[in-house]
C-alpha positions as CSV (number, residue, x, y, z in Angstrom):
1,X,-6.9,-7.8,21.0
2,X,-4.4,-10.1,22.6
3,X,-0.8,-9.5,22.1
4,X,2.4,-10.9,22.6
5,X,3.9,-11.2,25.9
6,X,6.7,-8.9,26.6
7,X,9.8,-9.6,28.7
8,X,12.0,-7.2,30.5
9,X,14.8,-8.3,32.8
10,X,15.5,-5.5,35.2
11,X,18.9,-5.3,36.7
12,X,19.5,-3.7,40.3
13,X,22.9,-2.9,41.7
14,X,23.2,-2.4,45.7
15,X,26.0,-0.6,46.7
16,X,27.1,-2.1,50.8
17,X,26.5,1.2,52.8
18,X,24.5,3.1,50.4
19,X,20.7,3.5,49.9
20,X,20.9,4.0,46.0
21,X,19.6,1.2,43.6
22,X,20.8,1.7,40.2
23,X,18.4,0.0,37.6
24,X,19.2,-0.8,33.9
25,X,16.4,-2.5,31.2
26,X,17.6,-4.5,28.8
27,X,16.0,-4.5,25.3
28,X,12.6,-5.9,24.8
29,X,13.1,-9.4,24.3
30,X,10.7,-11.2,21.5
31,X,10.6,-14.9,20.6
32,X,12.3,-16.0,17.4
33,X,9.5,-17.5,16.6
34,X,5.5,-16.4,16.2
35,X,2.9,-18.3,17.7
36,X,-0.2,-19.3,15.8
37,X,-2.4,-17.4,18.2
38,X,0.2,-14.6,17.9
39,X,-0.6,-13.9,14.2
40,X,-3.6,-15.1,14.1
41,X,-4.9,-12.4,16.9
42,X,-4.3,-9.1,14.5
43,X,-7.1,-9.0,11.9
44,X,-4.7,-7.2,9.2
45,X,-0.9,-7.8,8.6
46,X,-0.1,-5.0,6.2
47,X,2.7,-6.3,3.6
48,X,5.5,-4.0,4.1
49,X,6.8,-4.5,0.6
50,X,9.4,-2.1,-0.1
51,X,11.0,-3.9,3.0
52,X,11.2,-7.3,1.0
53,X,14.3,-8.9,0.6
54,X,15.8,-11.8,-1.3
55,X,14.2,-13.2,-4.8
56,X,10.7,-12.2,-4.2
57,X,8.9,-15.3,-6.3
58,X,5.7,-15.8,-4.7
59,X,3.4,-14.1,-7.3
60,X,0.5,-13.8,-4.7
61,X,3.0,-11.8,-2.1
62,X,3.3,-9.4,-5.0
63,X,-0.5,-8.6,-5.0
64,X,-1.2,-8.3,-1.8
65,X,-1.2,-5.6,0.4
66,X,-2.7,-6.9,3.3
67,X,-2.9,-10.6,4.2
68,X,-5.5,-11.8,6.6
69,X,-5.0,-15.5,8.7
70,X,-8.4,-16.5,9.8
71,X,-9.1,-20.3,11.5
72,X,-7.5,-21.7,8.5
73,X,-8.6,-19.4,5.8
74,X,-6.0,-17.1,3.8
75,X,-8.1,-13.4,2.9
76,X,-5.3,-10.8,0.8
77,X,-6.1,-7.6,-0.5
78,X,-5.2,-6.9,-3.6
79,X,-6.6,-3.2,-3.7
80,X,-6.2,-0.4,-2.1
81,X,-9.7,1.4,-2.9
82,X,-12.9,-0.1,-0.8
83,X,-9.9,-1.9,1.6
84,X,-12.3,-1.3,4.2
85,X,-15.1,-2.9,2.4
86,X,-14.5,-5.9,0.5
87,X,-14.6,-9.1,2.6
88,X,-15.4,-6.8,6.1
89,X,-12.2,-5.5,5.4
90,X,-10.2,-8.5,4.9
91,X,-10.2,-8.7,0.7
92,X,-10.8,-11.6,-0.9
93,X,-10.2,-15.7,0.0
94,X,-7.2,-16.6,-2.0
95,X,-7.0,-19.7,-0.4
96,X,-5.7,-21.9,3.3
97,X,-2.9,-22.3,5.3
98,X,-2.0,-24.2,8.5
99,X,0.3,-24.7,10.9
100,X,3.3,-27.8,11.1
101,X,4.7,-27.1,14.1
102,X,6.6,-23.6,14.2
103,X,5.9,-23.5,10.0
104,X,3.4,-21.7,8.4
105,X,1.8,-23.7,5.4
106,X,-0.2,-21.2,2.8
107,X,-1.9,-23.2,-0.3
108,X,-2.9,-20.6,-2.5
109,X,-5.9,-21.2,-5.1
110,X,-3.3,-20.7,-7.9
111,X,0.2,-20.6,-6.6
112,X,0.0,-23.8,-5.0
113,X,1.7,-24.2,-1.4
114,X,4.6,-22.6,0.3
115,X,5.7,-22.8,3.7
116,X,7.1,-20.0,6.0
117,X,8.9,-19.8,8.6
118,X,7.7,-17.2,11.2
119,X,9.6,-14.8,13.0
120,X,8.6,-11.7,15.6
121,X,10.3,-8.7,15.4
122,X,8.7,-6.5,17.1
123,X,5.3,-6.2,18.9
124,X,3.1,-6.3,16.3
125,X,6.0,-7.2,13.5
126,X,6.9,-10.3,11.9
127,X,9.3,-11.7,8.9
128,X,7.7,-14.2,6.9
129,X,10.8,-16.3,5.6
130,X,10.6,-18.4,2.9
131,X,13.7,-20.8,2.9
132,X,13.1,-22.2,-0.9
133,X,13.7,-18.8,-2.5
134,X,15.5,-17.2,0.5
135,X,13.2,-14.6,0.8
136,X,12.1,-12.5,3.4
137,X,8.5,-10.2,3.9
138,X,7.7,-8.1,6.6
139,X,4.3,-7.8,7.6
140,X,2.8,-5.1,10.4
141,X,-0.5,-6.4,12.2
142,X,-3.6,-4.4,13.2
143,X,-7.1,-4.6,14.2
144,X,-9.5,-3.9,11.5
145,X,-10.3,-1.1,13.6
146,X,-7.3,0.5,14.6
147,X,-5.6,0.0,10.7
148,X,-3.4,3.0,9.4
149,X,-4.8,3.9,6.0
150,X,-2.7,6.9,5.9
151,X,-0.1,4.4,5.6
152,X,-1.0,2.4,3.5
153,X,-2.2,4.8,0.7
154,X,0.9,7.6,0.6
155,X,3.2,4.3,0.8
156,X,1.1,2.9,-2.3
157,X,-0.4,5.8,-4.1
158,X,0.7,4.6,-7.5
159,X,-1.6,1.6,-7.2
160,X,-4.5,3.5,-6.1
161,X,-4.2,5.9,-8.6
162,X,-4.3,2.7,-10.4
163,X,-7.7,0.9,-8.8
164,X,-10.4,3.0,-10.5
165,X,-10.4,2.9,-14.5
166,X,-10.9,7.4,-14.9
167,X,-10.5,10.3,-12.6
168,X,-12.9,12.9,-13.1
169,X,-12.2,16.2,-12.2
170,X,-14.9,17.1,-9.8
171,X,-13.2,21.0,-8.3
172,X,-11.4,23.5,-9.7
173,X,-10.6,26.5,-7.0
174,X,-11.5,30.1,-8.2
175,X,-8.1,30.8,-7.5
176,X,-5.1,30.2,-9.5
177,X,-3.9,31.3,-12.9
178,X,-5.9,30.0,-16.0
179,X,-3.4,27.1,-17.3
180,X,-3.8,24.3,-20.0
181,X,-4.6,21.9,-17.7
182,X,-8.3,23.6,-16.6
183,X,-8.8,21.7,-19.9
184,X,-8.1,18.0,-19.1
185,X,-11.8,16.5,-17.4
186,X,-10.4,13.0,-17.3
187,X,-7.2,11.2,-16.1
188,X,-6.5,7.7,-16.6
189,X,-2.9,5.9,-14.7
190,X,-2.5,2.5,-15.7
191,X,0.3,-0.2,-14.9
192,X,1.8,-0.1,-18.1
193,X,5.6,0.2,-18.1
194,X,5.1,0.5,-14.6
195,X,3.1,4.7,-14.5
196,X,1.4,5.3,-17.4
197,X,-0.9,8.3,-17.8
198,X,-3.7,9.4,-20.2
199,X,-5.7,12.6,-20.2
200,X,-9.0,13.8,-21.9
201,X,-10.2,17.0,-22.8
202,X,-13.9,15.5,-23.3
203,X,-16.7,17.3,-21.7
204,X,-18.5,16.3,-18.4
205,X,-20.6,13.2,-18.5
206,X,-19.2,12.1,-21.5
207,X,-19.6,7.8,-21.6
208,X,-16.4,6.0,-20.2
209,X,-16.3,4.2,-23.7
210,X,-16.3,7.6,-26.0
211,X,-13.9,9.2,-23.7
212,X,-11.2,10.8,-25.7
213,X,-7.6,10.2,-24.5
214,X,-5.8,13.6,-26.0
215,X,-2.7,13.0,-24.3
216,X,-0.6,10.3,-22.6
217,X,3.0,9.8,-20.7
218,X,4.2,8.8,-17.7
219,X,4.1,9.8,-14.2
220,X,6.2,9.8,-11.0
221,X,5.2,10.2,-7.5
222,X,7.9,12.0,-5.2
223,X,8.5,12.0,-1.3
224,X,8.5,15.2,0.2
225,X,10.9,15.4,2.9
226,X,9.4,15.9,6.5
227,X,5.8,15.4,4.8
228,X,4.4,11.7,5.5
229,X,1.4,13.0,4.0
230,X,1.8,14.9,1.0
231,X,3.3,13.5,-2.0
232,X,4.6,15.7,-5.3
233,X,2.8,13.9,-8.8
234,X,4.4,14.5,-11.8
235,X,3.0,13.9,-15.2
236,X,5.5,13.8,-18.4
237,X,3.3,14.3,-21.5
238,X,4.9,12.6,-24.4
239,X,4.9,15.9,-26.1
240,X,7.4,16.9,-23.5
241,X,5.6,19.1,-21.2
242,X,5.2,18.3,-17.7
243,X,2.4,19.1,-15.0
244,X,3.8,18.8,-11.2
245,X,1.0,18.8,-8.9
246,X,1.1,18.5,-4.8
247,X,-0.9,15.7,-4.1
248,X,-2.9,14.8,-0.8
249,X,-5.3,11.8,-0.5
250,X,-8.8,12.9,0.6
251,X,-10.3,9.1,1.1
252,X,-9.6,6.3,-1.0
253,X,-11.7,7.8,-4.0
254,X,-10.9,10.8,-3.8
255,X,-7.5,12.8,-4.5
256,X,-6.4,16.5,-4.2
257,X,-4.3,18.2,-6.8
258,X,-2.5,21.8,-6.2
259,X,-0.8,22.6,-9.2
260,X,2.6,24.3,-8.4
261,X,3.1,26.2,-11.5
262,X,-0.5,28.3,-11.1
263,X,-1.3,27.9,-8.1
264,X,-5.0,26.2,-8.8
265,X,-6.0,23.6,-6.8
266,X,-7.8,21.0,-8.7
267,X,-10.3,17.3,-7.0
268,X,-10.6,14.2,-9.2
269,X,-12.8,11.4,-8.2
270,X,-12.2,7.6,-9.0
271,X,-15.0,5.7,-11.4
272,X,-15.5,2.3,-12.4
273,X,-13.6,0.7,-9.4
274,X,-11.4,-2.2,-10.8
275,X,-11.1,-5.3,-8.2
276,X,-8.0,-7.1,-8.6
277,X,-8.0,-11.0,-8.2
278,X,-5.8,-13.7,-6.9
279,X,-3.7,-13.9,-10.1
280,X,-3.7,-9.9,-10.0
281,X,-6.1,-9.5,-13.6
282,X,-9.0,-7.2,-13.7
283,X,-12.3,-8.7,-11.9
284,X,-14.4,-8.5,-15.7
285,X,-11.3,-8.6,-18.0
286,X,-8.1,-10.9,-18.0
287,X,-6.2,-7.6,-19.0
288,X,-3.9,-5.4,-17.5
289,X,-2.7,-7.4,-14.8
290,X,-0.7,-6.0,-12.2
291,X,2.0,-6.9,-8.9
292,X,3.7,-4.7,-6.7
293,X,6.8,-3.6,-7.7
294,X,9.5,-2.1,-4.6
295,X,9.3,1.6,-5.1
296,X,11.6,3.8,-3.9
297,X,10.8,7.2,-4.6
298,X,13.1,10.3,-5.1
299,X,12.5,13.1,-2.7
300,X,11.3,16.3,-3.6
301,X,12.7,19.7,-1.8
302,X,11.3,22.3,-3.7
303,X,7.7,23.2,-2.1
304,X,5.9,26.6,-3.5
């Protein structure tokens, strides 16, 4: 994959009457602005979202979380689940873009067109500036094959909690202390107010449309300090009670729960895998639609 030239200016000193060369390197020095080829040479530019700054009021910027510049043709992917899979990895066509001089032109299917102004900050880093709302995004490129999912799902694991309409509990460990939760089969997070939950106490292989939700609340995903991959989940029941659960992603269907309190370590798989389009509704439904919101999450210091 081609990338960017770098530049370093090295600096030697030679001292009259001495055999020492002393070297200094500047910093890397990258152009202000990106090159067509530059961006268009990484498959993947992951949308560093919590990094965005000014009025964020491009609706489509919201939904994505990876953009994709292709010999004219703008791909985004609005899910995090199946990132791998939908398009060949590069999501869905939300519509084109072009180049006028150093300004990028996108012309979305529904948001209409915006231009960008392009700016490298780092070898595989760029700002996408958008002078009419004075907003900046910052996008990271990769290959398809060299992408950091890790990344992108403990950065985002609200929204894949989110992509799959019920999580079935699939394991429970033999070990742990009986606790109410060895009761709930089903979990359900939805974008409501931002982390809603529901849980069922309906049996195994019970339909998706008789599925009783018992309980509901909300939830809250922590950081755990000097853990890039392990989160803390907590769900508040609205009766008050709350679950707190260590939570590791084992792919993007499938999610690990180790409940502090007894010690039982629980496996809920994603069903019913909902696809989120260019306006960010449900691929069957116009319901529930959804956009990125910047999280920033508390951390949590207390590891059993």
């Amino acid at each position: 994959m081609k990338k960017t030239t770098l530049y370093f200016v090295f600096i030697g000193l030679l001292s009259m009457g001495t055999s020492c060369t002393d070297v200094y390197v500047e910093e890397v020095y990258y152009p202000k602005v990106a090159e067509a080829a530059f961006v268009e040479d990484y498959d993947l530019w992951y949308v560093d979202y919590h990094q965005t700054q000014g009025q964020d009021a491009i609706p489509y910027m919201k939904l994505a979380f990876t953009l994709s510049f292709d010999r004219g043709a703008l791909f985004a992917n609005n899910n995090i689940s199946e990132i791998g899979y939908i398009g060949n990895g590069y999501g869905i066509q939300v519509g084109s873009y072009s180049w006028a001089g150093d300004t990028l032109v996108t012309n979305h299917e529904l948001d209409g067109i915006d231009s960008y102004e392009i700016k490298q900050i780092s070898q595989n880093e760029i700002e996408m500036y958008h002078p009419a709302t004075r907003t900046s995004y910052y996008l990271i490129g990769y290959g398809v094959d060299e992408f950091d999912y890790d990344k992108l799902f403990y950065e985002n694991i609200e929204y894949l909690l989110q992509d799959y309409e019920i999580w079935t509990k699939i394991f429970r460990s033999n070990h742990g202390r009986f606790n109410e939760f060895d009761n709930e089969n089903f979990l359900k997070f939805t974008p409501e107010f931002d982390a809603t939950f529901y849980a069922s106490k309906s049996l195994f292989g019970t339909n998706i449309d008789f599925i009783n939700w018992n309980y509901s609340g909300a939830y809250e995903v922590f950081d755990v300090e000097g853990f890039e991959n392990l989160k803390i989940l907590t769900l508040s029941y609205d009766s008050h009670d709350t679950e707190t659960f260590e939570l590791v992603v084992i792919n993007d269907s499938i999610v690990e729960l180790f409940h502090i309190d007894s010690e039982t370590t629980y496996r809920f798989e994603g069903s019913y895998f909902i696809q989120y389009l260019k306006d960010g509704s449900k691929k069957k439904t116009k319901r529930d639609s959804r956009e990125r919101t910047k999280i920033k999450r508390k951390i949590y210091n207390k590891i059993s």
